[in-house]
C-alpha positions, 0 to 999 in steps of 0.5 A, a space after each residue: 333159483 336164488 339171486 345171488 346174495 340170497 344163495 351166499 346167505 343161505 350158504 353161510 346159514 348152512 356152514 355155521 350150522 354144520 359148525 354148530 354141529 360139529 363143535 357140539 358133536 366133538 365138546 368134552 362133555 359131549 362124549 357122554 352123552 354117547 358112551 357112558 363111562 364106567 366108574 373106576 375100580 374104587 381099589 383103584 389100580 394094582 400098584 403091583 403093575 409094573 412086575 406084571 407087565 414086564 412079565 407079561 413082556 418077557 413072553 412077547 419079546 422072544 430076544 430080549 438082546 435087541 431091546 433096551 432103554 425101557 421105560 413106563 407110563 402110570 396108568 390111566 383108565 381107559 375104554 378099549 375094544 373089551 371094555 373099561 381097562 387100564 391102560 399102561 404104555 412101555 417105550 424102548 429102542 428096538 435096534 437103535 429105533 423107539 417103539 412103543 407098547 401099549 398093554 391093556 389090564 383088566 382084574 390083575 392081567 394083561 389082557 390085550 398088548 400092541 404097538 401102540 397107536 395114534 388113539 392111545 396117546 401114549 406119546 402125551 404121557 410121562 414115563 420114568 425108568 422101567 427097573 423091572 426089564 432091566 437086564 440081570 448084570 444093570 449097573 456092571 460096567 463093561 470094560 472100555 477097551 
């Protein structure tokens, strides 16, 4: 048995160790080391994407009454349970609620779309209006009364 200023020593030995570990395991330039990043498309990405995606919308959300104030982030590249994708996200209220969708593009589709969760980080990004799910009549003014 350790005395016990041998013991605290020890102890803090141990804790700056396992920090040392943990700083280094979670450092940007880590992360490379583990998984090595695919180039991006030197085409870069389809500046065509938002007609994409909101067709790809308009087969998801079956009653498009209920949704409105659309809008869309720019793409970002991305790796996803399937691989290297970009990655777009789609904010709208949903009956007075904001929701936010996460669609995963790959060679000109969409191949994977879900609310979007925590790792997708769509609430860090910028979003502008989304004209294309727009509905027919925008910009017609109904009548006050």
């Amino acid at each position: 048995m350790f005395p016990r200023e041998r013991r605290s020593v020890f102890s803090l030995r141990y804790a700056a160790g396992a920090a040392l570990l943990l700083a280094l395991a979670v450092a940007p330039g880590c992360s490379e080391l583990v998984l090595s990043m695919e180039e991006a498309p030197a085409s870069g990405a389809d500046p065509r994407y938002s007609e994409l995606v909101a067709r790809h919308l308009d087969t998801v959300f079956k009653d498009r009454a209920f949704y409105d104030a659309f809008e869309i982030s720019g793409l970002r590249w991305v790796h996803s349970l399937k691989g290297w994708t970009w990655l777009t996200c789609v904010r709208f209220q949903d009956r007075g609620h904001r929701r936010v969708y996460a669609l995963f593009i790959k060679d000109g589709a969409v191949i994977d779309g879900r609310y979007a969760v925590q790792t997708d980080a769509c609430d860090a990004q910028t979003y502008v209006p989304f004209d294309a799910m727009r509905p027919a009549n925008a910009g017609f003014q109904q009548p006050l009364y």
